[in-house]
N, C-alpha and C positions, 0 to 999 in steps of 0.2 A: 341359456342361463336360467337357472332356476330359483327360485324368491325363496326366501323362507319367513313365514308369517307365524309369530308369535303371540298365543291366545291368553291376557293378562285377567280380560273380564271375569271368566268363570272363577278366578285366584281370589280376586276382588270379592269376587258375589259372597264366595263361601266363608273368607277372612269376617266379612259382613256380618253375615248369617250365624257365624261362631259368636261374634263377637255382641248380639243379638240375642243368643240364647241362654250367654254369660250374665247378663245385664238380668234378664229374665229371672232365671233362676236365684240369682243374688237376691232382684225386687221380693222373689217368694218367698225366700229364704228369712227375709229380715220382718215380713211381714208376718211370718208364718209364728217366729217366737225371737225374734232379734231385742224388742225391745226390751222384753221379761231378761234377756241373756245379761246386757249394755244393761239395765241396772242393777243387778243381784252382780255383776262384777264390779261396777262403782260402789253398790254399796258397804263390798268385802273392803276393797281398796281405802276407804275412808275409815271403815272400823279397824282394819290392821293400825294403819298410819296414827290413829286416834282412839284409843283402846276406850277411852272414857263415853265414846260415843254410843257406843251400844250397851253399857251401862248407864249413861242417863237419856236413853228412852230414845235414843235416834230415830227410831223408824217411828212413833209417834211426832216426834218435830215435822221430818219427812212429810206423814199424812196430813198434819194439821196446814202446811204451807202446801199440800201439793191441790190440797181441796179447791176449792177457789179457780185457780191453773186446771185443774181437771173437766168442768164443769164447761169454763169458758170452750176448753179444749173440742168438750164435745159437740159443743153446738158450732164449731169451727169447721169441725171435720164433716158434720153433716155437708153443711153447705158447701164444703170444698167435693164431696162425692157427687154433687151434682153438676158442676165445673167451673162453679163459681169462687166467690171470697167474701167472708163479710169482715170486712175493718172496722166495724163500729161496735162489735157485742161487745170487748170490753167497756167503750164507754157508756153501753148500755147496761151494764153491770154497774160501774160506778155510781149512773145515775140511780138504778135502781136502788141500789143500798143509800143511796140519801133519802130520794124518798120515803122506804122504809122505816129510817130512823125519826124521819118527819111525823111519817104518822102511824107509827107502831101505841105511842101514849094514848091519841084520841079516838083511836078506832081497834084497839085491842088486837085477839086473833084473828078479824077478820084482813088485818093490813099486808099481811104476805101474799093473800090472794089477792087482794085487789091489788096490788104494785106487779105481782106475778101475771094477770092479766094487760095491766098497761104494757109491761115491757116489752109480753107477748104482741100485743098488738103494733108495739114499735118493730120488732122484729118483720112482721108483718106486712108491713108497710113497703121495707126494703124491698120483701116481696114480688110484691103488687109493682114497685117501680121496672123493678127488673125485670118482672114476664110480660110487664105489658108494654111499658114505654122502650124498650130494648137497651137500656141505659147499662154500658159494661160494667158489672161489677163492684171490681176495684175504683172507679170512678164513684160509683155511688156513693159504695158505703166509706169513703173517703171522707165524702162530701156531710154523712151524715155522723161521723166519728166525730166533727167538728162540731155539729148543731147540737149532740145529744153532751158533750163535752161540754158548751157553752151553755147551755140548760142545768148540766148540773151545775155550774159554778153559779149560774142565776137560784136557782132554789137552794142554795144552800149557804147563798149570801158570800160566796167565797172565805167560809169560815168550815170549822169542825161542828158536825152536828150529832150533839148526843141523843142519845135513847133517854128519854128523862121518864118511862113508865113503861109497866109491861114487857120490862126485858128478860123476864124468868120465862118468856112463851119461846124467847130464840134463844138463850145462851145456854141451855141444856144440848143443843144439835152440836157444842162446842168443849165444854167441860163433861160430859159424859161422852164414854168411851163402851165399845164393843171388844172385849182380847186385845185393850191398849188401844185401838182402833179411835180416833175421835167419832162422833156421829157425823159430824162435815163431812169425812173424806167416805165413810159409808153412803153418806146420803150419795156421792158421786158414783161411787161402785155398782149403785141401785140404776142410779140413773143412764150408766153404760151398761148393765146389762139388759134395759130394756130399751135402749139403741139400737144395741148388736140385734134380741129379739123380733125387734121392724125389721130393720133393713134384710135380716134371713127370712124370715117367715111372712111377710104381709106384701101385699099386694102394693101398698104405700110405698114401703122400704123398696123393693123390688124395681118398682118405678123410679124412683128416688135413681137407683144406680145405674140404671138404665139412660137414664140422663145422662150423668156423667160419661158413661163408655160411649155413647153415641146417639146424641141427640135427634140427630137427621133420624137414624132407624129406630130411636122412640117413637118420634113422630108420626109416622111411617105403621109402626103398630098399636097408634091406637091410644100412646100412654096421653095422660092429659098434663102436658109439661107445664105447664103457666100454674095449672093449681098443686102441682108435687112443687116448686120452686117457692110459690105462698108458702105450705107446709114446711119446708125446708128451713127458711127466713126467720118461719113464728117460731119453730124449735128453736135455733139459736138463740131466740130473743126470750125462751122462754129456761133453754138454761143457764142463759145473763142474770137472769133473773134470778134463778139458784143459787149462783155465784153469788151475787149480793147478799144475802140472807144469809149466806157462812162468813162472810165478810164480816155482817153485825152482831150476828153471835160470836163472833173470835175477838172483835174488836171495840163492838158495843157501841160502838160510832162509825161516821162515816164523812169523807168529806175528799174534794176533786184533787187531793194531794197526799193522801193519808192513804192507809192497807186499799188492795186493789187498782191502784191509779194505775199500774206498770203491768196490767195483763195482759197488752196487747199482743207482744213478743215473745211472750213467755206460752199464750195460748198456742200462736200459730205454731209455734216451734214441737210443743208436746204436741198436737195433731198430725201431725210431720212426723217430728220422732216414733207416735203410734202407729203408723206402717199408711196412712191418710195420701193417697196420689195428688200432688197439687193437678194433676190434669183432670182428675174426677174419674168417677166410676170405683174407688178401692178404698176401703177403709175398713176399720174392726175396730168398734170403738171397745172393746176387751183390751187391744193394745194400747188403745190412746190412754189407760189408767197407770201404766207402763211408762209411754210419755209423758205426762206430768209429774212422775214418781221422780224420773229420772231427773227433771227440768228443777223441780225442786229442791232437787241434791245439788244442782248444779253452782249454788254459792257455798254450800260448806263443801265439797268437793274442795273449789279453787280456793278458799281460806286454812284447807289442808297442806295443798301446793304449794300455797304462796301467791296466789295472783290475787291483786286487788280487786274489791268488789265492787270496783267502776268497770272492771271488766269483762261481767256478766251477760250485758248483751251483745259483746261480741262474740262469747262463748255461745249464748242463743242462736246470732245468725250464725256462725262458724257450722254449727248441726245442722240450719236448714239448707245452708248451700250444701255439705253432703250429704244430707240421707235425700234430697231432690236431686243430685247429677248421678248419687248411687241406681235408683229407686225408677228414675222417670226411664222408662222402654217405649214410649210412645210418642208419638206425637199429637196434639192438639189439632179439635176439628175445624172447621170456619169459622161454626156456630159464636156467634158475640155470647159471651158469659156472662 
């Protein structure tokens, strides 16, 4: 009697391996120009639907709301390319632009730098947590979404706080414009192309992603992970910081309920949407400008459709669950984040 033994594995392996290269090439593909495609096609879809929109000045609305969301975005994505998460830079944004508003009167133009160094140093901080005491991540800056949250509601008396001097030094980055352009949403464009600039060309940037892809074989060559991860941290904290300061120029005020409060999802999402791996190692913050453009539109969009603007952030997470189950091809190392 003779057996007949049938070979299912290699069926398997290659179904696999197709279905591996699909995923692959998709993650390329959407990273490569997906997100410029997704919003230059929402933004047709909203001007058709709404003719009046691109006669008064849509794509200015767009910039001036996507400024703020962008900025956050970028220092989101940084950190997420090394393989981590920061949850707190919105509310280190928030706080920032209180302070700001605090002491933009008594200390004239030097108050952006010095709140853009405190934030930086908050940023910083996370840092320091995460590369030395091995404290995951998302636990952290959890932990300190809540402290810098409860800080600013302390300094700001849990009221609105106005700009009561000195507000001709920020609301020009707001009321003037570049080809319609506000200077808000330039300042961010600025500040993603000398993102993208790092992370291609510097030894910093380089390390920075080297992290992410794989941390063991960082190690391993030499990168110095603890002080690219500090770096990482004070960036975010330092384009929180940014964020705030378009905040006060658009809004003139600031306080822990008012413009900004709601960045937190709206960041992570445009870092996401800008081609940004949540497992690290891959981001172009060129796209992440894209991301936020998009995320911006994302409530005149659904007030075109017809869906209520309570349901916005689930329009938010609806994009981050796919473009992370489209986008993720790998799997996560051991390494605690």
């Amino acid at each position: 009697m003779t057996s007949t033994i049938i070979a299912t594995e290699p069926a398997v392996d290659i179904t696999k391996q197709s279905r591996a290269r699909l995923a692959h090439r998709a993650g390329k593909f959407w990273r490569a120009g997906g997100p410029a495609v997704i919003f230059v096609a929402m933004f047709l879809v909203v001007a058709i639907l709404t003719p009046a929109f691109l006669g008064g000045g849509g794509f200015t609305i767009v910039a001036s709301s996507a400024a703020p969301i962008l900025l956050v975005a970028l220092g989101q994505a940084l950190v997420l390319n090394i393989g981590s998460i920061d949850l707190s830079n919105a509310s280190i944004t928030l706080l920032g632009a209180i302070l700001l508003a605090l002491t933009l009167g008594p200390l004239g133009a030097v108050s952006p730098l010095v709140v853009l160094l405190m934030v930086t140093l908050f940023g910083a901080v996370n840092g320091v947590i995460v590369a030395f005491a091995q404290v995951p991540s998302f636990a952290l800056t959890l932990g300190t979404f809540g402290i810098f949250q409860a800080a600013a509601l302390v300094v700001s008396g849990a009221t609105t706080v106005y700009v009561s001097q000195n507000a001709g030094l920020i609301t020009p980055l707001y009321t003037s414009a570049v080809a319609g352009i506000p200077l808000t949403f330039v300042l961010g464009v600025v500040a993603a192309a000398l993102a993208w600039f790092m992370l291609r060309f510097t030894r910093v940037g380089q390390g920075m992603t080297a992290i992410g892809k794989n941390e063991s074989g960082a190690i391993f060559s030499a990168v110095r992970t603890r002080k690219l991860k500090i770096v990482a941290y004070s960036l975010s904290g330092f384009m929180a910081g940014l964020a705030g300061i378009t905040i006060i120029a658009q809004a003139g005020s600031a306080s822990s309920t008012g413009l900004g409060s709601d960045l937190l999802l709206p960041g992570i999402a445009a870092a996401i949407f800008g081609g940004t791996s949540i497992s690290g190692g891959v981001t172009n913050p060129l796209n992440v400008i894209f991301g936020a453009l998009t995320v911006a539109l994302v409530p005149i969009a659904t007030a075109v459709i017809g869906i209520a603007a309570q349901a916005q952030n689930l329009v938010y997470g609806i994009i981050i669950i796919l473009i992370v189950a489209l986008t993720l091809t790998r799997s996560r190392n051991a390494i605690i984040k």
